[in-house]
N, C-alpha and C positions, 0 to 999 in steps of 0.2 A: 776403432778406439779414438776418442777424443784426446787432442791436445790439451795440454796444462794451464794454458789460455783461455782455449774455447772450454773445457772443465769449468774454471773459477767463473767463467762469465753465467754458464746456466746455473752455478748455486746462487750467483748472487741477483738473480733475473728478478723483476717484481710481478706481484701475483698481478692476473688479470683485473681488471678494473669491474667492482660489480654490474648486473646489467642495470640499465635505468629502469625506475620504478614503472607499472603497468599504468598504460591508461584504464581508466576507469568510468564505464558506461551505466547508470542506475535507470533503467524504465520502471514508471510508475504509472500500470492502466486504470484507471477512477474507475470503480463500482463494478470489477469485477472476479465473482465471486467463482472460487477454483474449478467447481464442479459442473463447471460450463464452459470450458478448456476438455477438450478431447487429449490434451495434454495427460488429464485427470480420469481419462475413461468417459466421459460426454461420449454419447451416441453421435452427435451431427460431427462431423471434422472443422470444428471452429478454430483449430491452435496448430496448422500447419506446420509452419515457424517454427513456434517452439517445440512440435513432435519431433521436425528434424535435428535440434539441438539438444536434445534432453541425452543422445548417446555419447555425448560429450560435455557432459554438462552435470551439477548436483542438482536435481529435484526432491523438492520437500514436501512432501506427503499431509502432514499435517504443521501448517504455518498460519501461527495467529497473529493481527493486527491488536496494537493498543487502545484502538479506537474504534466505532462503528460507522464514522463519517470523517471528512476530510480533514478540517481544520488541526484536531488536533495528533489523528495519526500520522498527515504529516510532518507536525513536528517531532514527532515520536519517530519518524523514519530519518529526521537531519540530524537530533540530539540524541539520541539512544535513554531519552528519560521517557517515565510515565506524563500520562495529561495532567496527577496529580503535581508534579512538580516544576512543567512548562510552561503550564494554566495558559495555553493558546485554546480557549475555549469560547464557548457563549456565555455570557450572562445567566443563571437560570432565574434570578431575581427581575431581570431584565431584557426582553429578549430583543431587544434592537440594540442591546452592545456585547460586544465581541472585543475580546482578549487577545494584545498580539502577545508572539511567544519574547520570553525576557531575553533581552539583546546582550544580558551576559553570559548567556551558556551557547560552551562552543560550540560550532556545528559543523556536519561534515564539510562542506567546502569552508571553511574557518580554516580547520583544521587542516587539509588538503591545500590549502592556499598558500598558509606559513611553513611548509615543505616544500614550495617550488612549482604548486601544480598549478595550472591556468582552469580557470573556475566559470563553466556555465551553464544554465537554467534555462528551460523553453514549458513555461507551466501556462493553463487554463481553464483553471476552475478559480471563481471570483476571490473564495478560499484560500488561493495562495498571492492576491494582488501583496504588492512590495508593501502595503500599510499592515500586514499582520506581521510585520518582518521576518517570515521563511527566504529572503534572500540573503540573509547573513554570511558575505565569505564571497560571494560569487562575483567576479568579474563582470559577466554578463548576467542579466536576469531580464528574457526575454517575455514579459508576463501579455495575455492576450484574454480578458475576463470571456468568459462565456455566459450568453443568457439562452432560454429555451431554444430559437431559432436560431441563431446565430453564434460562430465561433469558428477556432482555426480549427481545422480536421487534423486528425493525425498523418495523414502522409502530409500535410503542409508541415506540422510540426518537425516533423524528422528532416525533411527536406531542409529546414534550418538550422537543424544542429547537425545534421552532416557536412554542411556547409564549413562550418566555424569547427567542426573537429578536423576537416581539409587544411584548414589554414594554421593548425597547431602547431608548431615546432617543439613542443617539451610538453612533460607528463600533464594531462588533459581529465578533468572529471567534469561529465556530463551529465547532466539531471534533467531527462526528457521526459513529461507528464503527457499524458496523452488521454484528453477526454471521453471519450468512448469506452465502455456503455452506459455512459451515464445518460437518465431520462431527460429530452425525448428522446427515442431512439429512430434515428433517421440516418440508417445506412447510405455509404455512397450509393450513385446509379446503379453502377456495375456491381454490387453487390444484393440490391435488391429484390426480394424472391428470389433468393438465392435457397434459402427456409422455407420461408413462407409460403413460396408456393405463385402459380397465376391467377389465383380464386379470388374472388372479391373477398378486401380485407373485412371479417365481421366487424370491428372495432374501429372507430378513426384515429388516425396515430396521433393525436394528443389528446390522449383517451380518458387522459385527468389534465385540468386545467390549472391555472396557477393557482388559482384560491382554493379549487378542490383540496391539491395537493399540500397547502397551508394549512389544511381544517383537518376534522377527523374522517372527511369523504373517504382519503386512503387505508381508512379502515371496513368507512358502510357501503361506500359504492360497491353496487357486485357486480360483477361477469362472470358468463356461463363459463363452462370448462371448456369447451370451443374458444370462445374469445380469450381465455389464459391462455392456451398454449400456442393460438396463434401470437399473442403478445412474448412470448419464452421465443419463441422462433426469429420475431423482429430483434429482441435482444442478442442472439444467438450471431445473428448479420451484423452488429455491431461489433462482437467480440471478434469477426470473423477479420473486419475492418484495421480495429485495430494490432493485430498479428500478422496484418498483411503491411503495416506499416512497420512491426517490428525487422520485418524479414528487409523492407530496402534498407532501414538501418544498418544492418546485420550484412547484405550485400556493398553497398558502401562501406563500411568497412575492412572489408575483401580486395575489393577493388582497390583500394589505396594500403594494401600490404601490411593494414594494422591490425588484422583480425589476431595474429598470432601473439599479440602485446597488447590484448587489451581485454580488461573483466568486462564481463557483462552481466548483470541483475535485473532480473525480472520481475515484479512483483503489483500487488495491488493499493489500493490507500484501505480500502474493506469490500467488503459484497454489496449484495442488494438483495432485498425480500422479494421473491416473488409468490406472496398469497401462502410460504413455506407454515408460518404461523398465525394467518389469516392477512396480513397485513403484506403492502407494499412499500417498493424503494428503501430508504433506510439512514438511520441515527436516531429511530425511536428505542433501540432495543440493545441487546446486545449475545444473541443469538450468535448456532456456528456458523448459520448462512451470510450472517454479514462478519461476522471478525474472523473466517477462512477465508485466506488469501492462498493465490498462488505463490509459489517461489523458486525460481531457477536461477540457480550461480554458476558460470561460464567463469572456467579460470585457465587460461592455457597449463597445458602440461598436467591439468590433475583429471585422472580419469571420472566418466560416467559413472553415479550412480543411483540410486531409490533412498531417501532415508527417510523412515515412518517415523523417529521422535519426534516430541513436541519439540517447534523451535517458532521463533517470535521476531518482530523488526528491529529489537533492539540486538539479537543476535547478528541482524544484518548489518547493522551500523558498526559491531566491533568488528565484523571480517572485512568490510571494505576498508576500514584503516590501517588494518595488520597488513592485508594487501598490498597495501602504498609504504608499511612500514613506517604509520605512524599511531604512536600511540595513543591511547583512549583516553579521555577523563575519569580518574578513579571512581566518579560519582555516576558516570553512565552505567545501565543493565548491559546484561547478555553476555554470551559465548563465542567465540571463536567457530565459526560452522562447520571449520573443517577440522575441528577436536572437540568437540562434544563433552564434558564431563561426562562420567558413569551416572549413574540414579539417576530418581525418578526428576522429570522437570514440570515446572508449574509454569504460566503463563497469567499476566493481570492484563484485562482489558477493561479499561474505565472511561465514560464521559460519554454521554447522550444528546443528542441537539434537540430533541421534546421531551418535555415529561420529566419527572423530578430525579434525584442524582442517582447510577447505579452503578457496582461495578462487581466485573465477571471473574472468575479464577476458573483457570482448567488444567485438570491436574490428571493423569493416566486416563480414564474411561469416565469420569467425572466434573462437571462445573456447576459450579456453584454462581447463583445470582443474587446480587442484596441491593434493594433499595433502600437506598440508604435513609431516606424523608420515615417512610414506613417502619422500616427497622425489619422487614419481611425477608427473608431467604428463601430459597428453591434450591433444590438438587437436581441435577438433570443427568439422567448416562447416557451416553455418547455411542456413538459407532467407530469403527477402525479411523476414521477421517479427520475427528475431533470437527466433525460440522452438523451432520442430526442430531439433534437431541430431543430424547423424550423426558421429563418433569418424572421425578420419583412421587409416584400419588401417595405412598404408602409411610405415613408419618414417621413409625417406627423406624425405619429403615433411613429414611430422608435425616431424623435425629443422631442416627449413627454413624451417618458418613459423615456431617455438617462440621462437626466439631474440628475434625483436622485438614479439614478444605478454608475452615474460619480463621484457623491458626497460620497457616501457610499465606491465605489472602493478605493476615497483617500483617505479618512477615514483610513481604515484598512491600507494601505500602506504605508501613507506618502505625497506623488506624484503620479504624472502617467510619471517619465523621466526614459529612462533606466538609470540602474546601473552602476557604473564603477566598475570596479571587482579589487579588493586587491591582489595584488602579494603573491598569495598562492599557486604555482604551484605543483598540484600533480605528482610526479616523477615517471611514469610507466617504468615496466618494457620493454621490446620488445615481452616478452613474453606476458604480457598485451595487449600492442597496437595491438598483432596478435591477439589475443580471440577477440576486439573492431573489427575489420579488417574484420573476418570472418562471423564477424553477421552483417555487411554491414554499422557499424557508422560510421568509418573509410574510406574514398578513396584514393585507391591508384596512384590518379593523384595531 
């Protein structure tokens, strides 16, 4: 029995202190597309790493990108907006200027930064140099452009932001980009025929040149079905690459006692064409093979599971804030990942880097595509994955679906007119425009 002392002192005890907010890990791997993750059912074992985390972990089954290319699904993964309202785009009037995104809409590390968090970046695609301002917020912004041959790898990457999340003493959001598998695809050593095999490779591994890949070569150039899937195989080494870099992350963090206090996100900026609809690489289109992303959320304490709805990057951007326990801008998209509303949910993926304006909606078993110049629509059904799709030939039927897939696109948008783009011209370097140049976005006619 307790005395009348010790009594009054445990009523009037103070509750425990809440625990500190999680750290927060976001991997973003450039151009790779879900269903080349063994994660996904992939036949080769490309996604180790992430097989062995997915038992404690939410994997999203079918996860759409807002973009088909870098520029602006990245900002669509810092802001939680479409491309039409960030406009970090290209010019389509113009195609040697490029749009940074508006330096008034907050961004995840903005927003993570004004709660306390230490803020840092280790990106490498030319796409996200500090002139498009996607470093908004962030303490560090470790930027390393990449051109065809050259650039940081992904275990260098990690290796530097393990570093700097060592040296953390308070809640930490890390935004580690990781080029691979983006073209060329040039696996480490050790990883080398790994796929592919001892055979002589039928194809040279820059099997498209810069100006090819500038022109519409990456439509007429052919290769046999030999040389495709040896080329699927080389990519395959690269995805393998970088999951081998997720995992020392993932280890380093173990190692210094932070695994159990810290999210981890997984995710893509978009796919890559391979030959799927005749075409290669990707931001010409807006197909499921490029705006299927991977997505895995690692959240201590919340169990494993599979979830087949449609969910999108702007769902990611509102659960990493809830996370931290900080609020969203009422004007960002998306859901909460881990409450889902009930009904059906739709997805807008818009903004092309060739070719005139278009944008996608995908909604249950169905996306619809509009270019907008044309004024043309398609209907396309899907498969379980929300990434095949086949074009509904059959007009009748493409009429009848069209109507409430057109209805819901404007919904989320707004309109269906292109955009005019706000005089924000991102100021590259030359040394920029060469990295853009050499990985064939750039022509030099």
């Amino acid at each position: 029995m307790l005395s009348l002392p010790l009594l009054l002192l445990a009523c009037h005890s103070e509750p425990p202190p809440p625990p500190p907010p999680p750290d927060v890990v976001l991997v973003v791997v450039d151009t790779l597309r879900a269903d080349h993750l063994s994660l996904y059912g992939h036949a080769r074992p490309t996604s180790p790493t992430l097989d062995a985390l997915a038992p404690e972990a939410m994997v999203f089954e079918r996860a759409l990108a807002h973009a088909g290319w870098t520029l602006p699904s990245m900002a669509s993964i810092l802001t939680g907006r479409m491309p039409s309202e960030h406009h970090a785009t290209r010019d389509p009037e113009d195609v040697l200027r490029f749009n940074r995104l508006d330096e008034q809409l907050p961004t995840l590390a903005s927003l993570l930064s004004e709660r306390g968090y230490r803020t840092a970046a280790w990106v490498n695609n030319t796409y996200m140099a500090p002139e498009f301002a996607l470093d908004k917020g962030f303490e560090v912004y470790d930027y390393e452009g990449s051109g065809a041959w050259d650039g940081r790898s992904a275990q260098e990457t990690v290796q530097a932001a393990s570093r700097w999340l060592a040296s953390s003493d308070q809640p930490a959001f890390a935004f580690v980009h990781i080029m691979e598998p983006h073209y060329p695809y040039l696996p480490p050593a050790h990883l080398q025929r790994r796929f592919t095999g001892a055979e002589e490779p039928p194809v040279d591994l820059l099997f498209f040149s810069p100006a090819e890949l500038a022109t519409q070569a990456r439509w007429t150039k052919r290769f046999t079905p030999e040389q495709r899937a040896w080329i699927e195989k080389l990519y395959d080494e690269e995805v393998l690459a970088a999951d081998e870099a997720i995992g020392e992350l993932v280890a380093g963090l173990k190692a210094r006692d932070r695994w159990d206090h810290t999210v981890l996100a997984v995710t893509a900026d978009h796919g890559e064409e391979l030959w799927d609809h005749g075409a290669f690489e990707h931001g010409h289109a807006l197909y499921g093979e490029l705006i299927r992303v991977p997505l895995l959320l690692r959240v201590p304490g919340l169990p494993g599971i599979r979830e087949s709805r449609l969910v999108q990057h702007a769902d990611l951007f509102q659960t990493l804030l809830a996370l931290a326990g900080v609020p969203a801008p009422p004007e960002a998209h998306g859901d909460d990942l881990r409450a889902l509303p009930a009904g059906p949910r739709a997805v807008l993926s818009e903004d092309c880097l060739y070719g005139p304006p278009r944008i996608a909606l995908t909604q249950g078993r169905q996306r619809l595509i509009v270019n907008l110049s044309s004024r043309v629509a398609n209907v396309f059904r899907l498969d379980s994955t929300a990434q095949s799709d086949q074009r509904v030939e059959d007009d009748a039927t493409a009429q009848q679906l069209a109507p409430a897939l057109i209805e819901r696109m404007a919904g989320i948008r707004g309109d269906l007119e292109p955009r005019t783009l706000p005089q924000r011209t991102a100021p590259l370097t030359p040394e920029a425009m060469e990295q853009l140049r050499s990985l064939g976005y750039l022509s030099d006619e």
